[in-house]
C-alpha positions as CSV (number, residue, x, y, z in Angstrom):
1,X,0.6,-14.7,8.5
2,X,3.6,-14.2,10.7
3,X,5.7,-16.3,11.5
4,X,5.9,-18.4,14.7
5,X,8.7,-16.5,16.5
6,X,5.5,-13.3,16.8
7,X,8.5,-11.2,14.6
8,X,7.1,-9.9,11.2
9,X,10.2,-12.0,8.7
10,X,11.4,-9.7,6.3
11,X,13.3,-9.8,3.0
12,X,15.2,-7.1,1.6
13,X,15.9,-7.0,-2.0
14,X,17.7,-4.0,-3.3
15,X,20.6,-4.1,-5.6
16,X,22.1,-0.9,-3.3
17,X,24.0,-2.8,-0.4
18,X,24.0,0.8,1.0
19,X,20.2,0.7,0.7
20,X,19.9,-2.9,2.3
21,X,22.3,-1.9,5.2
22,X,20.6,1.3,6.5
23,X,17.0,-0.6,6.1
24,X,19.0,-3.4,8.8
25,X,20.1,-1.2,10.9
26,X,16.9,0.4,11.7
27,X,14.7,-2.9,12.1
28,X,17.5,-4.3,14.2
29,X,16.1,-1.6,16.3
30,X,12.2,-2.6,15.8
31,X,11.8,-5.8,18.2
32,X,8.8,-7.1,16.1
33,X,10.6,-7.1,12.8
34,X,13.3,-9.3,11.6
35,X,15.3,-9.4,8.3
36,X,15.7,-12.9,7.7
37,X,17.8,-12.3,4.0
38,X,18.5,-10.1,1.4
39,X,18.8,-10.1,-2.0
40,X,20.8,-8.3,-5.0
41,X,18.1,-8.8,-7.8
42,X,14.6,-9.8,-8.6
43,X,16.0,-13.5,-8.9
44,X,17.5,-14.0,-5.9
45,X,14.4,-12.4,-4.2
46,X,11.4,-15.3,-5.9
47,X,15.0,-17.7,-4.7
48,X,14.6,-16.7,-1.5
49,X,11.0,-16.1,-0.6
50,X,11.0,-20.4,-1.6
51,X,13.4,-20.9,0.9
52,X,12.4,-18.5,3.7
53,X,8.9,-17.9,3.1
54,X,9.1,-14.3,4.9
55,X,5.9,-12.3,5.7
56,X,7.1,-9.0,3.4
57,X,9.6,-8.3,0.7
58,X,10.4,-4.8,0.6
59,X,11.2,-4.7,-2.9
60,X,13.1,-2.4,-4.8
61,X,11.7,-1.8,-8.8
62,X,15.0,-1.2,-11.1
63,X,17.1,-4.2,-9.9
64,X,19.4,-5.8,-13.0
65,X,18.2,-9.1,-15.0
66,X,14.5,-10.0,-13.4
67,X,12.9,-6.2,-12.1
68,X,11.2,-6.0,-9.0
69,X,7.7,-5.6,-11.0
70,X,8.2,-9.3,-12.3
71,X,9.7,-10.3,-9.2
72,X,6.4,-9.4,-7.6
73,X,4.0,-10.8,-10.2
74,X,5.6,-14.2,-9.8
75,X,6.0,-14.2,-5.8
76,X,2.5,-13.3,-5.5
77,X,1.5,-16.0,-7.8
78,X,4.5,-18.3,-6.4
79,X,3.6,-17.8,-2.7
80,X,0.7,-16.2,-1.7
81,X,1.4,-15.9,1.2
82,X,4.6,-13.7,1.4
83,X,3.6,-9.3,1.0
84,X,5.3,-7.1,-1.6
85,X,6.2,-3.8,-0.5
86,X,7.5,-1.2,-3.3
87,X,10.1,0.7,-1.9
88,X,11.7,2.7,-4.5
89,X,13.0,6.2,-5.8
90,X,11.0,5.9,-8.9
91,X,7.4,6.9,-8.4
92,X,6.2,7.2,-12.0
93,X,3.0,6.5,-13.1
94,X,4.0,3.3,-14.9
95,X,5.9,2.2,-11.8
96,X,3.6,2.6,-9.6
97,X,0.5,0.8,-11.3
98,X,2.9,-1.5,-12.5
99,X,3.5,-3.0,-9.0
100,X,-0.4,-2.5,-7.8
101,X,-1.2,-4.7,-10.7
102,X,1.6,-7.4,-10.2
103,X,-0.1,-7.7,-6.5
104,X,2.1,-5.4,-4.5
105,X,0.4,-4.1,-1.0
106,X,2.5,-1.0,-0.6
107,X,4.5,1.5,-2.6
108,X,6.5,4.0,-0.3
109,X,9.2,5.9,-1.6
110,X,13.0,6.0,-0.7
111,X,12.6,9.2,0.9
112,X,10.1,9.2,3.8
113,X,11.2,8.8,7.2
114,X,12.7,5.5,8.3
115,X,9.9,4.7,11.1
116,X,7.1,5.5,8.5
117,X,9.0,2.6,6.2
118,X,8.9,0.6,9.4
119,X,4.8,1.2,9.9
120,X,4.5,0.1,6.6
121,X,5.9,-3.2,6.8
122,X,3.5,-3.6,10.1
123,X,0.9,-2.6,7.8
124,X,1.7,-4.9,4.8
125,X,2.2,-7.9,7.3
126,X,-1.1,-7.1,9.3
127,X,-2.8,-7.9,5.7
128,X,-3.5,-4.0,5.2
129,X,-2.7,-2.2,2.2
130,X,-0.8,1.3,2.5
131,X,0.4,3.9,-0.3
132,X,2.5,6.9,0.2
133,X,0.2,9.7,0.3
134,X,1.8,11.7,-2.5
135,X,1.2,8.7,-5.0
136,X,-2.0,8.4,-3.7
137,X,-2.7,12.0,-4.9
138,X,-1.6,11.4,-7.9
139,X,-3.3,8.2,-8.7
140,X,-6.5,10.1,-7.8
141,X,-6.5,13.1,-10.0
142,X,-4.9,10.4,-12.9
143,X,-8.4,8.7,-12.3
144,X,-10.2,11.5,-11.8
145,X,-8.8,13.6,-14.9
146,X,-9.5,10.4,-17.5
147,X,-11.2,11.6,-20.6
148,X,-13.6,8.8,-19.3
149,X,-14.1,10.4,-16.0
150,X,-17.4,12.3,-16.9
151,X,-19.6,9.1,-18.4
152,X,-20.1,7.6,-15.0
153,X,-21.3,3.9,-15.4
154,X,-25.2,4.7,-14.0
155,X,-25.8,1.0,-12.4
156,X,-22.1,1.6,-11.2
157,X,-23.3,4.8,-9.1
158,X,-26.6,3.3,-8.3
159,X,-24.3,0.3,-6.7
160,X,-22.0,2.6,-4.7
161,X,-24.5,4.9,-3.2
162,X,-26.3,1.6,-2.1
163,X,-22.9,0.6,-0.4
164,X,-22.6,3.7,1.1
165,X,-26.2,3.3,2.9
166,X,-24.4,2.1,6.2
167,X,-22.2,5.1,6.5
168,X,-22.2,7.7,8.8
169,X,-22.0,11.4,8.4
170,X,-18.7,11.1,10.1
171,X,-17.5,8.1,7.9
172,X,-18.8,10.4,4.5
173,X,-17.0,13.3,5.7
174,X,-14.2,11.2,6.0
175,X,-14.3,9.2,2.8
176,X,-14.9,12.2,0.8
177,X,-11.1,13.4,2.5
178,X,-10.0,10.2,1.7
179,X,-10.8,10.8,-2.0
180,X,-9.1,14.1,-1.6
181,X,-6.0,12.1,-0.8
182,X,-5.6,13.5,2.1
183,X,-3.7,11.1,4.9
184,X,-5.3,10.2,8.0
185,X,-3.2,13.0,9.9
186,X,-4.7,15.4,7.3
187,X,-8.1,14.1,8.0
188,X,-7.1,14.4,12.0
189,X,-6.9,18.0,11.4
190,X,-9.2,19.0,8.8
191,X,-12.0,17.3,11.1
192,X,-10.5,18.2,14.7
193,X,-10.3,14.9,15.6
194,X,-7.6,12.6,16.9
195,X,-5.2,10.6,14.7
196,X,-6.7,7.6,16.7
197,X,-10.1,8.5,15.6
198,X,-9.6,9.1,12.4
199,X,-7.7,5.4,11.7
200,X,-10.6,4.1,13.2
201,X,-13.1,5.8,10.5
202,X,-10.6,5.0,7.9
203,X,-10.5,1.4,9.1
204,X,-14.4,0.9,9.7
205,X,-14.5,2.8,6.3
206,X,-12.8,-0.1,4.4
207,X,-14.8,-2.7,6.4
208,X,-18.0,-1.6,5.9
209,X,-17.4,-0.9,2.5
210,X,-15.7,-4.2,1.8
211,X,-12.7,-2.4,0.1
212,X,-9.1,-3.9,-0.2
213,X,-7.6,-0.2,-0.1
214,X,-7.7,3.3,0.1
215,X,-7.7,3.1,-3.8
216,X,-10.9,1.5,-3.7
217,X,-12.6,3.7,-1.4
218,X,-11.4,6.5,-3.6
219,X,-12.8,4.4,-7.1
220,X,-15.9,3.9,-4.9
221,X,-16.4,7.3,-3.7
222,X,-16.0,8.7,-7.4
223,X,-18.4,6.0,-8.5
224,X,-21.0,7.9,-5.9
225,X,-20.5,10.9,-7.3
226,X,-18.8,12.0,-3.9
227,X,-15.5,13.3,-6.0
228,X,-15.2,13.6,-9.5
Protein backbone atom coordinates (compact mmCIF):
# COMPACT_ATOMS: atom_id res chain seq x y z
CA UNK A 1 0.00 0.00 0.00
CA UNK A 2 1.44 3.45 -0.42
CA UNK A 3 1.32 5.78 1.46
CA UNK A 4 -1.20 8.71 1.40
CA UNK A 5 1.11 11.44 0.00
CA UNK A 6 0.74 8.95 -3.68
CA UNK A 7 4.92 8.79 -3.12
CA UNK A 8 6.18 5.12 -2.81
CA UNK A 9 8.07 5.75 1.21
CA UNK A 10 11.27 4.28 1.19
CA UNK A 11 13.93 3.08 3.64
CA UNK A 12 17.43 2.63 3.00
CA UNK A 13 19.48 0.45 5.11
CA UNK A 14 23.09 0.01 4.12
CA UNK A 15 25.82 0.21 6.44
CA UNK A 16 27.93 2.12 3.30
CA UNK A 17 26.83 5.94 3.88
CA UNK A 18 28.38 6.17 0.39
CA UNK A 19 25.88 3.50 -0.78
CA UNK A 20 22.87 5.35 1.03
CA UNK A 21 23.87 8.76 -0.34
CA UNK A 22 24.13 7.92 -4.11
CA UNK A 23 20.70 5.72 -3.72
CA UNK A 24 19.19 9.57 -2.30
CA UNK A 25 20.42 11.44 -4.76
CA UNK A 26 18.87 9.62 -7.50
CA UNK A 27 15.19 9.22 -5.99
CA UNK A 28 15.35 12.84 -5.04
CA UNK A 29 15.16 12.87 -8.76
CA UNK A 30 12.12 10.18 -9.04
CA UNK A 31 8.96 12.42 -8.01
CA UNK A 32 7.01 9.19 -6.96
CA UNK A 33 9.61 7.96 -4.57
CA UNK A 34 10.64 9.31 -1.29
CA UNK A 35 13.28 8.17 1.30
CA UNK A 36 11.69 8.72 4.36
CA UNK A 37 15.05 7.21 6.70
CA UNK A 38 17.92 5.25 6.59
CA UNK A 39 19.61 2.96 8.50
CA UNK A 40 23.26 1.65 9.39
CA UNK A 41 22.30 -2.00 10.34
CA UNK A 42 19.62 -4.62 10.34
CA UNK A 43 18.45 -3.16 13.77
CA UNK A 44 17.94 0.06 13.13
CA UNK A 45 16.13 -0.94 9.86
CA UNK A 46 13.05 -3.58 11.98
CA UNK A 47 13.54 0.13 14.46
CA UNK A 48 12.53 1.99 11.82
CA UNK A 49 10.11 0.25 9.63
CA UNK A 50 7.85 0.47 13.42
CA UNK A 51 8.17 3.97 13.37
CA UNK A 52 7.80 4.89 9.67
CA UNK A 53 5.96 2.01 8.30
CA UNK A 54 7.58 2.68 4.63
CA UNK A 55 6.23 0.78 1.49
CA UNK A 56 9.96 -0.78 0.68
CA UNK A 57 13.29 -1.35 2.48
CA UNK A 58 15.96 -1.62 0.05
CA UNK A 59 18.00 -3.77 2.12
CA UNK A 60 21.48 -4.36 2.04
CA UNK A 61 22.58 -8.43 3.22
CA UNK A 62 26.14 -8.07 5.15
CA UNK A 63 25.31 -5.21 7.57
CA UNK A 64 27.17 -5.65 11.31
CA UNK A 65 25.16 -7.19 14.41
CA UNK A 66 21.49 -8.18 12.95
CA UNK A 67 22.11 -9.05 8.78
CA UNK A 68 19.81 -7.91 6.37
CA UNK A 69 18.51 -11.73 5.99
CA UNK A 70 17.16 -11.58 9.63
CA UNK A 71 16.27 -8.10 9.27
CA UNK A 72 13.93 -9.27 6.61
CA UNK A 73 12.52 -12.40 8.18
CA UNK A 74 11.37 -10.34 11.16
CA UNK A 75 9.97 -7.19 9.15
CA UNK A 76 8.01 -9.36 7.04
CA UNK A 77 6.64 -11.13 10.04
CA UNK A 78 6.75 -7.66 12.08
CA UNK A 79 4.84 -5.70 9.47
CA UNK A 80 3.48 -7.10 6.67
CA UNK A 81 2.88 -4.57 5.15
CA UNK A 82 6.30 -2.87 4.40
CA UNK A 83 8.45 -4.81 0.88
CA UNK A 84 12.01 -6.05 1.25
CA UNK A 85 14.14 -5.42 -1.57
CA UNK A 86 17.80 -7.14 -1.56
CA UNK A 87 20.10 -4.85 -2.93
CA UNK A 88 23.47 -6.23 -2.49
CA UNK A 89 27.01 -7.09 -4.03
CA UNK A 90 26.81 -10.54 -2.90
CA UNK A 91 24.72 -12.72 -5.24
CA UNK A 92 25.60 -16.16 -3.97
CA UNK A 93 23.39 -18.91 -3.91
CA UNK A 94 22.96 -18.92 -0.13
CA UNK A 95 22.31 -15.16 -0.22
CA UNK A 96 20.06 -15.12 -2.63
CA UNK A 97 17.58 -18.02 -1.38
CA UNK A 98 18.27 -16.81 1.86
CA UNK A 99 16.37 -13.50 1.32
CA UNK A 100 13.52 -15.26 -1.00
CA UNK A 101 12.83 -17.49 1.94
CA UNK A 102 12.88 -14.70 4.71
CA UNK A 103 10.04 -13.00 2.43
CA UNK A 104 12.07 -10.63 0.32
CA UNK A 105 10.23 -9.41 -3.07
CA UNK A 106 13.36 -8.44 -4.96
CA UNK A 107 17.03 -9.17 -5.12
CA UNK A 108 19.00 -6.68 -7.57
CA UNK A 109 22.46 -6.38 -7.39
CA UNK A 110 24.72 -3.26 -6.60
CA UNK A 111 25.74 -3.00 -10.08
CA UNK A 112 22.85 -2.45 -12.45
CA UNK A 113 21.92 0.80 -13.57
CA UNK A 114 20.50 3.28 -11.09
CA UNK A 115 16.95 3.75 -13.03
CA UNK A 116 16.58 -0.13 -13.20
CA UNK A 117 17.09 0.03 -9.05
CA UNK A 118 14.45 2.69 -9.30
CA UNK A 119 11.91 0.32 -11.49
CA UNK A 120 12.38 -2.06 -9.01
CA UNK A 121 11.29 -0.37 -6.06
CA UNK A 122 7.98 0.64 -8.35
CA UNK A 123 7.82 -2.90 -8.83
CA UNK A 124 8.18 -4.07 -5.13
CA UNK A 125 5.76 -1.33 -4.01
CA UNK A 126 3.09 -2.19 -6.86
CA UNK A 127 2.96 -5.71 -4.93
CA UNK A 128 5.03 -7.42 -7.88
CA UNK A 129 7.90 -9.40 -7.40
CA UNK A 130 11.20 -8.78 -9.51
CA UNK A 131 14.80 -10.58 -9.63
CA UNK A 132 17.85 -9.52 -11.51
CA UNK A 133 17.87 -11.49 -14.54
CA UNK A 134 21.31 -12.94 -13.98
CA UNK A 135 20.19 -14.54 -10.54
CA UNK A 136 17.23 -15.63 -12.12
CA UNK A 137 19.48 -17.76 -14.56
CA UNK A 138 21.12 -19.12 -12.12
CA UNK A 139 18.35 -20.05 -9.84
CA UNK A 140 16.94 -21.87 -12.92
CA UNK A 141 19.65 -24.08 -13.99
CA UNK A 142 20.38 -24.64 -9.86
CA UNK A 143 16.71 -26.13 -10.08
CA UNK A 144 16.97 -27.48 -13.08
CA UNK A 145 20.49 -29.32 -12.59
CA UNK A 146 19.11 -31.02 -8.98
CA UNK A 147 20.00 -34.69 -8.88
CA UNK A 148 16.13 -34.65 -8.21
CA UNK A 149 15.38 -32.82 -11.40
CA UNK A 150 14.70 -36.05 -13.52
CA UNK A 151 11.87 -37.85 -11.07
CA UNK A 152 9.22 -35.43 -11.94
CA UNK A 153 6.31 -35.63 -9.31
CA UNK A 154 3.54 -37.34 -11.97
CA UNK A 155 0.30 -35.72 -10.23
CA UNK A 156 2.64 -32.61 -10.03
CA UNK A 157 2.84 -32.47 -14.00
CA UNK A 158 -0.61 -33.75 -14.53
CA UNK A 159 -1.53 -30.36 -12.20
CA UNK A 160 0.56 -27.95 -14.29
CA UNK A 161 -0.39 -28.97 -17.70
CA UNK A 162 -4.05 -28.59 -16.37
CA UNK A 163 -3.00 -24.96 -15.32
CA UNK A 164 -1.57 -24.26 -18.41
CA UNK A 165 -5.04 -25.18 -20.28
CA UNK A 166 -5.93 -21.37 -20.55
CA UNK A 167 -2.67 -20.40 -22.19
CA UNK A 168 -2.21 -19.23 -25.42
CA UNK A 169 0.43 -20.18 -27.93
CA UNK A 170 1.73 -16.79 -27.53
CA UNK A 171 1.75 -16.96 -23.58
CA UNK A 172 3.64 -20.76 -23.98
CA UNK A 173 6.04 -19.35 -26.21
CA UNK A 174 6.60 -16.85 -23.77
CA UNK A 175 6.61 -18.90 -20.62
CA UNK A 176 8.87 -21.41 -22.09
CA UNK A 177 11.49 -17.94 -22.53
CA UNK A 178 10.67 -17.12 -19.26
CA UNK A 179 11.95 -20.51 -18.01
CA UNK A 180 14.95 -19.89 -20.13
CA UNK A 181 15.61 -16.82 -17.96
CA UNK A 182 15.52 -14.74 -20.44
CA UNK A 183 14.17 -10.94 -19.39
CA UNK A 184 11.22 -9.53 -20.94
CA UNK A 185 13.48 -7.36 -23.39
CA UNK A 186 15.03 -10.72 -24.40
CA UNK A 187 11.64 -12.13 -24.93
CA UNK A 188 10.82 -8.61 -26.92
CA UNK A 189 13.37 -9.69 -29.35
CA UNK A 190 13.58 -13.31 -29.50
CA UNK A 191 9.64 -13.03 -30.39
CA UNK A 192 9.66 -9.68 -32.47
CA UNK A 193 7.45 -8.08 -30.37
CA UNK A 194 7.36 -4.92 -28.33
CA UNK A 195 8.70 -4.66 -24.76
CA UNK A 196 5.03 -3.43 -24.04
CA UNK A 197 3.76 -6.61 -25.33
CA UNK A 198 5.81 -8.81 -23.93
CA UNK A 199 5.13 -7.34 -20.06
CA UNK A 200 1.75 -7.80 -20.95
CA UNK A 201 2.21 -11.71 -21.63
CA UNK A 202 4.50 -11.84 -18.73
CA UNK A 203 1.92 -10.20 -16.63
CA UNK A 204 -1.24 -12.10 -17.93
CA UNK A 205 1.25 -15.10 -17.58
CA UNK A 206 1.42 -14.76 -13.77
CA UNK A 207 -2.33 -14.06 -13.51
CA UNK A 208 -3.66 -16.73 -15.23
CA UNK A 209 -1.44 -18.90 -13.73
CA UNK A 210 -1.96 -17.67 -10.28
CA UNK A 211 1.88 -17.30 -9.63
CA UNK A 212 3.58 -14.95 -7.01
CA UNK A 213 6.84 -14.73 -9.44
CA UNK A 214 8.73 -15.39 -12.21
CA UNK A 215 10.26 -18.24 -10.08
CA UNK A 216 7.05 -19.80 -9.96
CA UNK A 217 6.25 -19.68 -13.51
CA UNK A 218 9.68 -21.19 -14.03
CA UNK A 219 8.98 -24.19 -11.08
CA UNK A 220 5.59 -24.48 -12.96
CA UNK A 221 6.78 -24.65 -16.36
CA UNK A 222 9.47 -27.39 -15.34
CA UNK A 223 6.69 -29.21 -13.57
CA UNK A 224 4.98 -29.31 -17.29
CA UNK A 225 7.65 -30.67 -18.72
CA UNK A 226 8.11 -27.29 -20.76
CA UNK A 227 11.97 -27.03 -19.52
CA UNK A 228 13.84 -29.47 -17.70
Amino acid sequence: MIGGTGQIRVLLADDQPLIRAGLVMVITDAPDIEVVGQAGSGAEALRLVHGLRPDVVVMDIRMPGLDGIEATRRIRAEAPGTRVLMLTTFDDDENVYGSLRAGASGFLLKDMALEDILAAVRVVAAGDALIAPSVTRRLIADFTDRDAAPARDPRAGSRARARLAGVTEREHEVLALVARGLANSEIAAELVISLATAKTHVANLLTKLDARDRIQLVILAYEAGIVG
